[in-house]
Backbone atoms as SQL, in Angstrom:
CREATE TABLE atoms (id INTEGER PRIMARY KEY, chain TEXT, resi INTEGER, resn TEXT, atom TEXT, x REAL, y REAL, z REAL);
INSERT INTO atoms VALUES
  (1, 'A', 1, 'UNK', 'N', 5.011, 22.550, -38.380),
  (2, 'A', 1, 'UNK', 'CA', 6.332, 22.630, -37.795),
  (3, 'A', 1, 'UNK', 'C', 6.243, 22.645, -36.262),
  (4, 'A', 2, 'UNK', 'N', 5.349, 23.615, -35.591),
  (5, 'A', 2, 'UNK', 'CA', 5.071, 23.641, -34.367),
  (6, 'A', 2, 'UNK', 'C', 4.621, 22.302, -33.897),
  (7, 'A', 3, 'UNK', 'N', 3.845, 21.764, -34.576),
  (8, 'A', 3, 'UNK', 'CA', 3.317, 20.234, -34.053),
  (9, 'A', 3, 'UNK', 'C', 4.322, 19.114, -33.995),
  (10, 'A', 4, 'UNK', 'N', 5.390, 19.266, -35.011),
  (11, 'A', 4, 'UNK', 'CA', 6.862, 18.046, -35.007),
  (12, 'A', 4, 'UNK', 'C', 7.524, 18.652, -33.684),
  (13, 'A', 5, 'UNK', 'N', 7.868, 20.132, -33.460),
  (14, 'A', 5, 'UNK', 'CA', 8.243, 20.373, -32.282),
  (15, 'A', 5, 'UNK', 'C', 7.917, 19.408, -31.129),
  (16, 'A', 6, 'UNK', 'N', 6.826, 20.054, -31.186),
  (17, 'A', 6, 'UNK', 'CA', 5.856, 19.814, -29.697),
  (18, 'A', 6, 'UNK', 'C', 5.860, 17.908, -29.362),
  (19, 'A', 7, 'UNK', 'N', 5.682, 17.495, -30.517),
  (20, 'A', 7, 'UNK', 'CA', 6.221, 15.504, -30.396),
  (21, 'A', 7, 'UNK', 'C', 7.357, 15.224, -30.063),
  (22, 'A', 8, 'UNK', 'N', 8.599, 16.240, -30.780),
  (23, 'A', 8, 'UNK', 'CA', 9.937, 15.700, -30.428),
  (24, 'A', 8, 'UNK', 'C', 9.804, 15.633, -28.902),
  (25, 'A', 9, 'UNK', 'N', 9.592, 17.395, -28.637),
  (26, 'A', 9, 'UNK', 'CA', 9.996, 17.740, -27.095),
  (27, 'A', 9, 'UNK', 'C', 9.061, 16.312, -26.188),
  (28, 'A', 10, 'UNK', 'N', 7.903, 16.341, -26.531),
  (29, 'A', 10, 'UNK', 'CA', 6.966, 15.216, -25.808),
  (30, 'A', 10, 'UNK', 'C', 7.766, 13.600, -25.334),
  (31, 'A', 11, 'UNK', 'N', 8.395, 13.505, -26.647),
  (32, 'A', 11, 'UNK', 'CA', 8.486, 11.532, -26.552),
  (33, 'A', 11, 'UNK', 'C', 9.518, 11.726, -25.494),
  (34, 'A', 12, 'UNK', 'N', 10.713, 12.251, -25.051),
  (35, 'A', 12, 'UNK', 'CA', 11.051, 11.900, -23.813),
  (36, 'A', 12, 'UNK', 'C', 10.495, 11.635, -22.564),
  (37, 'A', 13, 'UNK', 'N', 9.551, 12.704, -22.338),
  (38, 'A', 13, 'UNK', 'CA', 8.126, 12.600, -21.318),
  (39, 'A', 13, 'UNK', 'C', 7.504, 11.213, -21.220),
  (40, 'A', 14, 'UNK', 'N', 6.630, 10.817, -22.352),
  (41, 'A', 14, 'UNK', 'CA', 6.123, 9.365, -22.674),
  (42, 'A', 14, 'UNK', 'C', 7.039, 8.470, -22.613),
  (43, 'A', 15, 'UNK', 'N', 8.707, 8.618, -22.517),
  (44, 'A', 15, 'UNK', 'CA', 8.900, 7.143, -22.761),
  (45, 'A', 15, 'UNK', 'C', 9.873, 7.150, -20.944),
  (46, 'A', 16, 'UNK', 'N', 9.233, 7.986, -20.677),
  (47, 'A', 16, 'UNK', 'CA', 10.194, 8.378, -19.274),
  (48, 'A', 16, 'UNK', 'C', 8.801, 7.487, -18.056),
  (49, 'A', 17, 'UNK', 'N', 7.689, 8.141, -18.979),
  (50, 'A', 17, 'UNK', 'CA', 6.067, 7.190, -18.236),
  (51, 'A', 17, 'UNK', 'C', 6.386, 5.820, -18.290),
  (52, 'A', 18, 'UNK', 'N', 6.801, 5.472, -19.234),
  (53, 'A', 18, 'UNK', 'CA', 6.590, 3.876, -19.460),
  (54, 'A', 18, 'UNK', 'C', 7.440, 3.343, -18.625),
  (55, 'A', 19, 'UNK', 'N', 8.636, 3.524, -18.457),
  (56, 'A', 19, 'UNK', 'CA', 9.688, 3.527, -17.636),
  (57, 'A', 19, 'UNK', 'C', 9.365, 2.974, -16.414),
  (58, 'A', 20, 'UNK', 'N', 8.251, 3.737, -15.329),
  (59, 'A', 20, 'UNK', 'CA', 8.189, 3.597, -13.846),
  (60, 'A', 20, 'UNK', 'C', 7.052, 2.368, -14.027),
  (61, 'A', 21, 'UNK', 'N', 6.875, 1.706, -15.118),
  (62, 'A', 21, 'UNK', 'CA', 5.967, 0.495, -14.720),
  (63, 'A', 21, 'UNK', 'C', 6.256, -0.883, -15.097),
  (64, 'A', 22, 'UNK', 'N', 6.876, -1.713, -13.994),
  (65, 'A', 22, 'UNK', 'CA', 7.853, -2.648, -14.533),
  (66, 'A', 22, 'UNK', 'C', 7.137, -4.198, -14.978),
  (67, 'A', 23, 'UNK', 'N', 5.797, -4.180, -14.520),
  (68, 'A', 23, 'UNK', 'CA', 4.660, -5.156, -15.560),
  (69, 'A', 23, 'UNK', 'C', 4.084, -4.797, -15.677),
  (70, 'A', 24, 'UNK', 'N', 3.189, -5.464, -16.444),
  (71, 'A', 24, 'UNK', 'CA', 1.710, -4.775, -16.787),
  (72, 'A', 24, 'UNK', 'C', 0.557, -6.148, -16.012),
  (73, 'A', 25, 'UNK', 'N', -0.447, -5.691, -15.300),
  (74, 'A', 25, 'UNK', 'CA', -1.241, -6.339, -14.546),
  (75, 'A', 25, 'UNK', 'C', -2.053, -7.378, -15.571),
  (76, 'A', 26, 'UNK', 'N', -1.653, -7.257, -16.786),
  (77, 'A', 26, 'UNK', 'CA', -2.361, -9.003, -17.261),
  (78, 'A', 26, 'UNK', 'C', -1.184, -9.972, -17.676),
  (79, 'A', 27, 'UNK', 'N', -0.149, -9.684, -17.097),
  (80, 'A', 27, 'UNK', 'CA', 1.012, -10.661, -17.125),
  (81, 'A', 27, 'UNK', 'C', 1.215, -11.075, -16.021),
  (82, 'A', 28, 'UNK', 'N', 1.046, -12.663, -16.239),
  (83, 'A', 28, 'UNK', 'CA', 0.990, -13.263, -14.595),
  (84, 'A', 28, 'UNK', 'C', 2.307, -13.560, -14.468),
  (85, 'A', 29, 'UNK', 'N', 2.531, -13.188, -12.913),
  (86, 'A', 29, 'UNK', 'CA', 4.268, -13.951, -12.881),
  (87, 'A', 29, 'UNK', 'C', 5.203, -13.206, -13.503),
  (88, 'A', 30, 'UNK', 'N', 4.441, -11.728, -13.932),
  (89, 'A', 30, 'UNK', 'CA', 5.329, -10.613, -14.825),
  (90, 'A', 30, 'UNK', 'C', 6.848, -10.563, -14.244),
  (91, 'A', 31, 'UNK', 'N', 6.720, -9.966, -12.946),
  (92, 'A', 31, 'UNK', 'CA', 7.957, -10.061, -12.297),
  (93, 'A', 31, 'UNK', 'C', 7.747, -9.810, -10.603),
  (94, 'A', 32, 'UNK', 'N', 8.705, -10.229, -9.973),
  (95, 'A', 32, 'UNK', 'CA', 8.988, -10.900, -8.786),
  (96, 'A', 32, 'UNK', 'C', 8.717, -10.079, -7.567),
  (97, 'A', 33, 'UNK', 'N', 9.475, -9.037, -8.464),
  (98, 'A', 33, 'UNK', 'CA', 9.495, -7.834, -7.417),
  (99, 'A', 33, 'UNK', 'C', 8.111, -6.821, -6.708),
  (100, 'A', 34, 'UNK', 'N', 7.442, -7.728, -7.625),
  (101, 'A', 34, 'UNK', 'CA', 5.899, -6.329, -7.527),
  (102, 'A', 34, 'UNK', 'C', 5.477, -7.072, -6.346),
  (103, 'A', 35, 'UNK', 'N', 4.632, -6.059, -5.862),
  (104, 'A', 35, 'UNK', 'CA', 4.300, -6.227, -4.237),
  (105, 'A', 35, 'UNK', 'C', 2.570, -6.384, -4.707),
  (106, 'A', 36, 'UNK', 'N', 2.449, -7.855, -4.584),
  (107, 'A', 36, 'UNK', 'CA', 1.642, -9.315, -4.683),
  (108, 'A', 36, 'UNK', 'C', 0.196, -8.632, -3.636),
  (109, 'A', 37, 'UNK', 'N', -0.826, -8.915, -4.622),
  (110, 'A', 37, 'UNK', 'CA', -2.579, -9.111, -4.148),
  (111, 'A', 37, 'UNK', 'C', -2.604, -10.121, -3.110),
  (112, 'A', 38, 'UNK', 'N', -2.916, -9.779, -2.046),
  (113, 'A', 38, 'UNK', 'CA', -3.289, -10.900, -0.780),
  (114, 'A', 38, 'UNK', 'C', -4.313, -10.383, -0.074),
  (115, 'A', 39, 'UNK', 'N', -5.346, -11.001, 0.010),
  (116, 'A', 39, 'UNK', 'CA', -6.511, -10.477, 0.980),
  (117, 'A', 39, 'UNK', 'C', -6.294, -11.101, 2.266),
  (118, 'A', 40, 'UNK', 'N', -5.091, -11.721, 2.196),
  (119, 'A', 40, 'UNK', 'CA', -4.961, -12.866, 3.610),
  (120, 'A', 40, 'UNK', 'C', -4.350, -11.486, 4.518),
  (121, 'A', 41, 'UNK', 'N', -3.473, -11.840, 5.396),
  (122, 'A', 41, 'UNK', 'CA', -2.311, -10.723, 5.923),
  (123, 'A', 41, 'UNK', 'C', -1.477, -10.862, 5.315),
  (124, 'A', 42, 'UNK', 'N', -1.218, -9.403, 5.081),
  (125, 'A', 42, 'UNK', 'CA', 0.402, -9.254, 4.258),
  (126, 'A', 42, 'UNK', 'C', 1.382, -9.041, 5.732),
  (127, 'A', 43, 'UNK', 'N', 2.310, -8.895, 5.124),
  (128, 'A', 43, 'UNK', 'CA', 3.429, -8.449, 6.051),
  (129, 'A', 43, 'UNK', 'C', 4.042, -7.448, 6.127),
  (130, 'A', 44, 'UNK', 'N', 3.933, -6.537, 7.702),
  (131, 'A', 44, 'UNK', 'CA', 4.109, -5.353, 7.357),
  (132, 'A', 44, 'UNK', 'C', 5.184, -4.939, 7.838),
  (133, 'A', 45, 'UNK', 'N', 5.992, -3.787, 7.900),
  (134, 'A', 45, 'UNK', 'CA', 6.535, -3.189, 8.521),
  (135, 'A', 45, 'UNK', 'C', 6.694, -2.600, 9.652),
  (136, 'A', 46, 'UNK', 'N', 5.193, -2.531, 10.030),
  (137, 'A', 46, 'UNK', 'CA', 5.246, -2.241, 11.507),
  (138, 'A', 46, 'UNK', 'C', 4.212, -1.650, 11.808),
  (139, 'A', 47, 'UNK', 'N', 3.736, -1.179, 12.765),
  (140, 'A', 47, 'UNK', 'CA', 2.285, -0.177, 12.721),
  (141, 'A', 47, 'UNK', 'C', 2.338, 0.360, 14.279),
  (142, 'A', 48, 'UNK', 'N', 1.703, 1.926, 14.568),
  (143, 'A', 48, 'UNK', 'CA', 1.652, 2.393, 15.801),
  (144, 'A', 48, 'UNK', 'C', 0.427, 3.170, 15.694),
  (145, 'A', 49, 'UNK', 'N', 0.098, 3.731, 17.113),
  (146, 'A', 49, 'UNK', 'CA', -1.171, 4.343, 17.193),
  (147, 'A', 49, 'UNK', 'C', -0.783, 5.687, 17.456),
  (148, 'A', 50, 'UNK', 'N', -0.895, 6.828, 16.636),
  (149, 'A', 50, 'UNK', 'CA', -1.201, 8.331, 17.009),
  (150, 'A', 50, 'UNK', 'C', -2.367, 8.784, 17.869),
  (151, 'A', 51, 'UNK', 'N', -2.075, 9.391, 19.403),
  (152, 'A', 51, 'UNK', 'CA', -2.720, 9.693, 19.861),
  (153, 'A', 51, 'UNK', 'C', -3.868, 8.801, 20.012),
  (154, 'A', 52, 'UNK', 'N', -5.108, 8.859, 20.512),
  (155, 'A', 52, 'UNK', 'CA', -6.216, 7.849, 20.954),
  (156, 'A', 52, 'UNK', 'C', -7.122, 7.083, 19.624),
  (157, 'A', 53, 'UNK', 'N', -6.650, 8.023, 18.460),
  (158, 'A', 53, 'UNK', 'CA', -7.708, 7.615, 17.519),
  (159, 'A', 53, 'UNK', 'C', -7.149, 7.256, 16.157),
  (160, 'A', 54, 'UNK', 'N', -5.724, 7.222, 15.632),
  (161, 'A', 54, 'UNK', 'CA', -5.378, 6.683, 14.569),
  (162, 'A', 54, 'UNK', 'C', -4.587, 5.791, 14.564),
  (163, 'A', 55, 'UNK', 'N', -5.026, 4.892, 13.351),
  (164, 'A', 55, 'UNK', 'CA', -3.796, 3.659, 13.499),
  (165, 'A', 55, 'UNK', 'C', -2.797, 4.087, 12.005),
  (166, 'A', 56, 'UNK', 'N', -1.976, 3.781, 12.288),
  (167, 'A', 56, 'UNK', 'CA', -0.572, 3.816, 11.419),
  (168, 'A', 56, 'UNK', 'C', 0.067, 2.386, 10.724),
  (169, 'A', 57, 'UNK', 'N', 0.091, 2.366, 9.419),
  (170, 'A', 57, 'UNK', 'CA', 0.675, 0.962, 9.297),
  (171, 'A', 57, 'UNK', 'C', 1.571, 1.292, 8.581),
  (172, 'A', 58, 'UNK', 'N', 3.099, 0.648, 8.350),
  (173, 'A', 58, 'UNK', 'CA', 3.787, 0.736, 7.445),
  (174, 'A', 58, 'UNK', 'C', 4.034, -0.412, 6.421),
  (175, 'A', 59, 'UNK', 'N', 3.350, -0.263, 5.545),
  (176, 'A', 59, 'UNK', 'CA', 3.174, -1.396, 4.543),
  (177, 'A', 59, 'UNK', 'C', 4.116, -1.205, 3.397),
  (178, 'A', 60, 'UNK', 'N', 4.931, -2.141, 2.849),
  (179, 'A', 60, 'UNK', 'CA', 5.882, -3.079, 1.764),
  (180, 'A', 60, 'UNK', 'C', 4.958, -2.336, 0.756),
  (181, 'A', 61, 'UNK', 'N', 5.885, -1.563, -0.276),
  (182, 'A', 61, 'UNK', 'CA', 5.589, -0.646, -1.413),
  (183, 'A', 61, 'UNK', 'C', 5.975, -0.504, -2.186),
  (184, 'A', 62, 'UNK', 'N', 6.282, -0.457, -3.648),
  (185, 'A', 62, 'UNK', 'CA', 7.449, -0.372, -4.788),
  (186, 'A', 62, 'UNK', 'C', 6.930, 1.118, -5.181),
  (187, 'A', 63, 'UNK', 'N', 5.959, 2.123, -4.577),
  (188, 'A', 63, 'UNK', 'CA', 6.596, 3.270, -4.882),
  (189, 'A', 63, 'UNK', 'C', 4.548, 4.069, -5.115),
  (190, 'A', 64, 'UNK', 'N', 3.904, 2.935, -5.005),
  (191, 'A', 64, 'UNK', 'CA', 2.755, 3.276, -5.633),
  (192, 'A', 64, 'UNK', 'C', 1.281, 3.229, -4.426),
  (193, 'A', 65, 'UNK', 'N', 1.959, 2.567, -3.688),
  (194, 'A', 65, 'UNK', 'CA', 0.787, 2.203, -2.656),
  (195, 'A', 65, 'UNK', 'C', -0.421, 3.335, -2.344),
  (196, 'A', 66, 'UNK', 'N', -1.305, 3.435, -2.245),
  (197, 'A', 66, 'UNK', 'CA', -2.452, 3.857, -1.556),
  (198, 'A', 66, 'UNK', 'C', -3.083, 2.884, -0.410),
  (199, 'A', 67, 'UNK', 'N', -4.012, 4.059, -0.298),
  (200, 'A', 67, 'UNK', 'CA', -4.993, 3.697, 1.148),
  (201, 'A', 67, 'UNK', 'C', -5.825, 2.208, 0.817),
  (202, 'A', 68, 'UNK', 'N', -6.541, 2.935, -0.846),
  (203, 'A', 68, 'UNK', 'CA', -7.521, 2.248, -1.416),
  (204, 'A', 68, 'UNK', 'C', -6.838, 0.896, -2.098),
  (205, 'A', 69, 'UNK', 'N', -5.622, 0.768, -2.359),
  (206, 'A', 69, 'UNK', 'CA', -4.977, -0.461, -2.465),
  (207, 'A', 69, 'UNK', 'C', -4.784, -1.574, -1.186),
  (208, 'A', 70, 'UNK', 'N', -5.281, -1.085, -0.149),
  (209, 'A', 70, 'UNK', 'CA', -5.681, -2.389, 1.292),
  (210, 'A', 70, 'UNK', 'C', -7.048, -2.013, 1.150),
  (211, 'A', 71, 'UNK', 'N', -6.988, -3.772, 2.602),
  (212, 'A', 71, 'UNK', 'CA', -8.407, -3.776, 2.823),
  (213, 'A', 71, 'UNK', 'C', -8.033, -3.796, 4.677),
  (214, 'A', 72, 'UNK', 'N', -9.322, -3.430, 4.975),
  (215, 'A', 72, 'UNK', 'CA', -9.255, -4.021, 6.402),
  (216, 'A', 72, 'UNK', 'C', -10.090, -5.109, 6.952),
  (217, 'A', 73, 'UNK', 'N', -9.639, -5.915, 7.494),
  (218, 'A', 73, 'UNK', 'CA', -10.882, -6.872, 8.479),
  (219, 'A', 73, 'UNK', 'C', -10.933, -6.580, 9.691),
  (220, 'A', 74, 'UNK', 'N', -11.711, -6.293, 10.324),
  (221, 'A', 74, 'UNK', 'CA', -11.644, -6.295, 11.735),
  (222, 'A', 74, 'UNK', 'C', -12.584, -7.320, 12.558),
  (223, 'A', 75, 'UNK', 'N', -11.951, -7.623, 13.768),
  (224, 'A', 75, 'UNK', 'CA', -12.775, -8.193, 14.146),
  (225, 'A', 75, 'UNK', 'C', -13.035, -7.744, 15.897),
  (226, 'A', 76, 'UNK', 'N', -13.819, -7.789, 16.793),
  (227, 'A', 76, 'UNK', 'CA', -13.473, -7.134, 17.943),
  (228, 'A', 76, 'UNK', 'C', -13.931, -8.419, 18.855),
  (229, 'A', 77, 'UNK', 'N', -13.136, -8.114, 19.974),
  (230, 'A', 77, 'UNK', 'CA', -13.183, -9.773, 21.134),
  (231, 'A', 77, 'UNK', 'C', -12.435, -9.226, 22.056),
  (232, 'A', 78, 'UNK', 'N', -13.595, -9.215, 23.158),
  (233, 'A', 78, 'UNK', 'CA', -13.559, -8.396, 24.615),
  (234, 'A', 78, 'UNK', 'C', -12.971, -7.239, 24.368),
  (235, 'A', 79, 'UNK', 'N', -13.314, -6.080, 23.536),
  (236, 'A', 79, 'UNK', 'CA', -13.573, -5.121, 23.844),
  (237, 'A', 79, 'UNK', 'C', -12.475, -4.441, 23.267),
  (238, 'A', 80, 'UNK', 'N', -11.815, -5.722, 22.316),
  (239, 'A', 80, 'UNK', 'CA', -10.407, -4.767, 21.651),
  (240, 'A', 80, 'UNK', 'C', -10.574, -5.069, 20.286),
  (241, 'A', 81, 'UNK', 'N', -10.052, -4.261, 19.530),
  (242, 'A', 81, 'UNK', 'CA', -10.770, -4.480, 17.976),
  (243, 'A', 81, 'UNK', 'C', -8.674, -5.023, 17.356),
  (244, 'A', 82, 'UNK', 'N', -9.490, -6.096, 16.554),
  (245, 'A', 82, 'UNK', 'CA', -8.214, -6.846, 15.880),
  (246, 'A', 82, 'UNK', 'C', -8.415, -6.701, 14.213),
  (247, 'A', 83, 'UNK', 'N', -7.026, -5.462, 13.928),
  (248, 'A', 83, 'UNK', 'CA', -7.275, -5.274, 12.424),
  (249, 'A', 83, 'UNK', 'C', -6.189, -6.393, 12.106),
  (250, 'A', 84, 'UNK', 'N', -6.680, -6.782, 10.654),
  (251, 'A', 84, 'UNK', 'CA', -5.459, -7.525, 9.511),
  (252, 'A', 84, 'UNK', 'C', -5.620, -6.440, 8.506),
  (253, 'A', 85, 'UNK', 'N', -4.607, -6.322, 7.997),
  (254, 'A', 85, 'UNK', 'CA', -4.501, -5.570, 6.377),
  (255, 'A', 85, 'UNK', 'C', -4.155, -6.196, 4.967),
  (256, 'A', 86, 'UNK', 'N', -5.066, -6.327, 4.455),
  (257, 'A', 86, 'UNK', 'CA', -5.088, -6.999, 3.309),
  (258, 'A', 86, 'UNK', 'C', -4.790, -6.049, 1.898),
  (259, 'A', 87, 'UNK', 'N', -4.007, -6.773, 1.134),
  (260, 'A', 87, 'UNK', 'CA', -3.884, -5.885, -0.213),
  (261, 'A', 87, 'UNK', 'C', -5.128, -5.928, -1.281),
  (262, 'A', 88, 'UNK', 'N', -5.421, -5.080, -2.046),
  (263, 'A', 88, 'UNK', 'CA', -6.538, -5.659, -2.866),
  (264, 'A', 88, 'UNK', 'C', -6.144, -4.877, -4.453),
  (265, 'A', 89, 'UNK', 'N', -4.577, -5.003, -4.280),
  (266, 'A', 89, 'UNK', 'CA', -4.437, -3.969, -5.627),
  (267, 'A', 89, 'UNK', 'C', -3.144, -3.821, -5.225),
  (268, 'A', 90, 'UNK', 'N', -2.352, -5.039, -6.710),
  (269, 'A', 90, 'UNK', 'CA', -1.057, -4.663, -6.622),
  (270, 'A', 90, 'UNK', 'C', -0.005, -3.588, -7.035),
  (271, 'A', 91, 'UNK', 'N', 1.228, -3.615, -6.674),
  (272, 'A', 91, 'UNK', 'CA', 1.490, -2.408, -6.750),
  (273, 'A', 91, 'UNK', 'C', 2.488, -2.502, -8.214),
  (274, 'A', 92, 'UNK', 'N', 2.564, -1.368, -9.056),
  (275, 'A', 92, 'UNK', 'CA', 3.326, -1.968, -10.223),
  (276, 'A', 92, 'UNK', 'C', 4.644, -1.164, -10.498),
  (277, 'A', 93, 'UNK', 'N', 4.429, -0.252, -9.546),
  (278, 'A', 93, 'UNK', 'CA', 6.044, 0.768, -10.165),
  (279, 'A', 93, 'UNK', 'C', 7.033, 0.094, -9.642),
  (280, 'A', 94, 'UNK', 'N', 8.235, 0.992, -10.160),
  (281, 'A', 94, 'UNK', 'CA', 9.939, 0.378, -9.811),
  (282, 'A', 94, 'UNK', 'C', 10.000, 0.977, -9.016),
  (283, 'A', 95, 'UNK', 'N', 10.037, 1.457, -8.028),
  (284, 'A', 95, 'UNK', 'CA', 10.878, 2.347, -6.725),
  (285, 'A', 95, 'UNK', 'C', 10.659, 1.776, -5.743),
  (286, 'A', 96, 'UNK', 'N', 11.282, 0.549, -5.235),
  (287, 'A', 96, 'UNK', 'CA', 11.053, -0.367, -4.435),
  (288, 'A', 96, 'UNK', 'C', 11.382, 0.266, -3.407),
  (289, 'A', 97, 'UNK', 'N', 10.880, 1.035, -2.272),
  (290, 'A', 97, 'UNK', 'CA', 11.032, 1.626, -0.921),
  (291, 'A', 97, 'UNK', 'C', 11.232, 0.568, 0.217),
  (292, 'A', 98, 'UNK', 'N', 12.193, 0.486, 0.728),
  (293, 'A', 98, 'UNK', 'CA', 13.074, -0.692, 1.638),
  (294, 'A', 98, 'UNK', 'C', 11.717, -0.374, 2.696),
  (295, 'A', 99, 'UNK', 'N', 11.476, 1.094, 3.067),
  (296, 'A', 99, 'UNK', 'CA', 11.233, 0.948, 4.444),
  (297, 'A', 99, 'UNK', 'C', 9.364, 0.974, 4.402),
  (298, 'A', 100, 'UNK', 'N', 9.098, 0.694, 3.396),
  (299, 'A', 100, 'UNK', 'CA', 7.323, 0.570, 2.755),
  (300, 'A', 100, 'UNK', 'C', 7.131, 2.422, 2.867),
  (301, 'A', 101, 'UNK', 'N', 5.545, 2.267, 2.994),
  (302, 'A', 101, 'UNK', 'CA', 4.917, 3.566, 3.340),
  (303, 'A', 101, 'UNK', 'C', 3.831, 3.664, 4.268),
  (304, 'A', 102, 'UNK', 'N', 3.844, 4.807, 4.938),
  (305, 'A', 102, 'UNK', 'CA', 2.800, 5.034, 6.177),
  (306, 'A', 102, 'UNK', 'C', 1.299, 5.230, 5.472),
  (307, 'A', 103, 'UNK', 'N', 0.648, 4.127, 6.341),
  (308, 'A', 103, 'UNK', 'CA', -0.721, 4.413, 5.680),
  (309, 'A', 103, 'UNK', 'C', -1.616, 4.288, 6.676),
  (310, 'A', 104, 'UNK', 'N', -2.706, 6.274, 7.101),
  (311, 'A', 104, 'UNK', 'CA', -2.751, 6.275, 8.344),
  (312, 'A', 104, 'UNK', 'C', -4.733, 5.791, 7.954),
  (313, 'A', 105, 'UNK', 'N', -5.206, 5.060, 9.364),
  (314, 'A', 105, 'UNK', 'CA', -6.309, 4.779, 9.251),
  (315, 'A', 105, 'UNK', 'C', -7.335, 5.908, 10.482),
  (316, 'A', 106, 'UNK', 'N', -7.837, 6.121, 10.820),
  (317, 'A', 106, 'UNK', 'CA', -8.255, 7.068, 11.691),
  (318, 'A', 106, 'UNK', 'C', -9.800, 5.858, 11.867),
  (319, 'A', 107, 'UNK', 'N', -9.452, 5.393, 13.524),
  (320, 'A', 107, 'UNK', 'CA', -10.377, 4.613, 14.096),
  (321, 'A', 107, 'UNK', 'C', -11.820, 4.759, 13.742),
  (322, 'A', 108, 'UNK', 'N', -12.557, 5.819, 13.498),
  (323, 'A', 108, 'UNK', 'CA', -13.913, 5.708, 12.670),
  (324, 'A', 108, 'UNK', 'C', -14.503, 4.755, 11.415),
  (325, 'A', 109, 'UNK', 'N', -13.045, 4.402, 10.826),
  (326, 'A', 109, 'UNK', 'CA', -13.077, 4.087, 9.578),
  (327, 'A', 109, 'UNK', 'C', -13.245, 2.434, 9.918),
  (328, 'A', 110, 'UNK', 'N', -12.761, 1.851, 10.923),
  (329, 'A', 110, 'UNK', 'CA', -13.401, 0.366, 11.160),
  (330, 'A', 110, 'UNK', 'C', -14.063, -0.235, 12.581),
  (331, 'A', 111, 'UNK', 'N', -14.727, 1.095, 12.665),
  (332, 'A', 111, 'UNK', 'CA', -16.011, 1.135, 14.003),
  (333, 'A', 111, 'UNK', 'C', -15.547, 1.038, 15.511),
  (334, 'A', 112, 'UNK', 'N', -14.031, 1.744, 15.564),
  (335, 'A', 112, 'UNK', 'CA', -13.799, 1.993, 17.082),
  (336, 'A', 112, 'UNK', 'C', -14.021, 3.343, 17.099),
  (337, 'A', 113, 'UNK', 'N', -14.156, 3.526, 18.921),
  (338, 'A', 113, 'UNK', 'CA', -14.476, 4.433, 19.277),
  (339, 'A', 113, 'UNK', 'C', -12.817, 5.088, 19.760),
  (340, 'A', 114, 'UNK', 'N', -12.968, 6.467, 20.030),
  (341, 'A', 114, 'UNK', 'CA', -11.651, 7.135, 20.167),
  (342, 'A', 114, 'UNK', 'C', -11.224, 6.333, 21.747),
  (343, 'A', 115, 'UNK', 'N', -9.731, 5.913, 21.692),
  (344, 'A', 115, 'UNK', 'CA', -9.327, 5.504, 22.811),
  (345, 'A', 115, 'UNK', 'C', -9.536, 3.859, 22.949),
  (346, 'A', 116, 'UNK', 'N', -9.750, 3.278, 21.911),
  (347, 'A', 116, 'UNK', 'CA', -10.121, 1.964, 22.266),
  (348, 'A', 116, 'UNK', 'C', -8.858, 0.757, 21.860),
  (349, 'A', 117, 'UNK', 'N', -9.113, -0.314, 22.551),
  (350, 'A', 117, 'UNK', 'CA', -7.676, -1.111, 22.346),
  (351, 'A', 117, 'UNK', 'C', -7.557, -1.673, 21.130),
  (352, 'A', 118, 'UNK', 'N', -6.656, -1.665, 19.776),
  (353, 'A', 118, 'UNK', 'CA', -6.380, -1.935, 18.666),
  (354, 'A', 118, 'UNK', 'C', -5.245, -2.650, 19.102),
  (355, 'A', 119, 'UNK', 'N', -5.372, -3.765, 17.957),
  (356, 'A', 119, 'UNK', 'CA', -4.111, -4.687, 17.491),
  (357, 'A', 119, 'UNK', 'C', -4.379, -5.077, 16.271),
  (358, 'A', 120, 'UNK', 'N', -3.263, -5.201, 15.790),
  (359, 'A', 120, 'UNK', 'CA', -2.542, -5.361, 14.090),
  (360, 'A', 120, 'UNK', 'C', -2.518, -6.973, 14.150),
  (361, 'A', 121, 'UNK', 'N', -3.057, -8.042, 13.573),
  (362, 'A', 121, 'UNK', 'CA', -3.002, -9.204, 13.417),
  (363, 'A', 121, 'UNK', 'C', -1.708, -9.597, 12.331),
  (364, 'A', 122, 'UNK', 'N', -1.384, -8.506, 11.831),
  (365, 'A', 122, 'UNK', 'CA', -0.758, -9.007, 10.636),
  (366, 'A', 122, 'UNK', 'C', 1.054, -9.404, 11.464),
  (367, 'A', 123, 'UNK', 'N', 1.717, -10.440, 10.139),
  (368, 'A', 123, 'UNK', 'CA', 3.093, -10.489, 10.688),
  (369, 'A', 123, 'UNK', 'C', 3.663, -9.428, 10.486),
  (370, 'A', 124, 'UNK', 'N', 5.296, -9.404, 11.331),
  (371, 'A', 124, 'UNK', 'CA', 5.711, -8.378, 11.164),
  (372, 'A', 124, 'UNK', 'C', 7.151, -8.320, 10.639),
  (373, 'A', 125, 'UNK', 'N', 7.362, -7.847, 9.325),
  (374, 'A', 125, 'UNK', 'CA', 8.978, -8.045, 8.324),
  (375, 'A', 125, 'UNK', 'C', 9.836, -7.765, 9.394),
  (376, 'A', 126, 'UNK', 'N', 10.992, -8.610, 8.961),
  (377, 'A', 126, 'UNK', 'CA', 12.481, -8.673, 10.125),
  (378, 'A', 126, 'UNK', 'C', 13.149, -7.509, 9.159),
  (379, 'A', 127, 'UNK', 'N', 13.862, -6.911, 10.172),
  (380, 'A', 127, 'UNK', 'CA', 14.668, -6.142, 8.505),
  (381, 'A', 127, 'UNK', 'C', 15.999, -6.473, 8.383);
């Protein structure tokens, strides 16, 4: 009896999960809205530098984004380092966030030194 309980109360939970995932990643072309694998430059929202040593990007998100879902390239020429941000892992939930999400990089992480000149190669969304 306790165990039919404990399923009833459950299946709202489980079917409330299924809910926030609007394809499933072996359906190509699932749907439109999911925010698309590109190792090229994506297009971002915008990006700024905190203080001498972090970069800030605001990257296009349906609700799921991580760090580990980009990539970075860098490349450095005269003395200023040029990131692109690449996706490497699309995103699959419904909560399409108009304004993306902040995703902070802290200059160690693609071999500048604190204080050094960064630029964002990537385009930048009109809103």
């Amino acid at each position: 009896m306790l165990t039919r309980l404990f399923a009833i109360a459950a299946m709202p939970l489980a079917l409330a999960a299924c809910s926030t995932v609007r394809s499933l990643p072996l359906i190509p072309d699932g749907d439109s809205d999911t925010v698309q694998v590109s190792n090229d430059r994506i297009a971002l929202h915008g990006w700024r530098l905190v203080g001498d040593d972090i970069l800030v990007v605001r990257v296009p998100s349906n609700g799921c984004t991580q760090k580990t879902d980009l990539s970075l390239d860098v490349r450095q020429r005269r003395g200023e380092f040029q990131v692109t941000i690449g996706r490497i892992r699309e995103d699959y939930c419904r909560m399409l966030d108009p304004d993306g999400v902040e995703i902070p990089f802290g200059f160690e992480e693609f071999g500048a030194r604190p204080g050094a000149a960064v630029t964002v190669m990537n385009p930048i969304l009109e809103d």
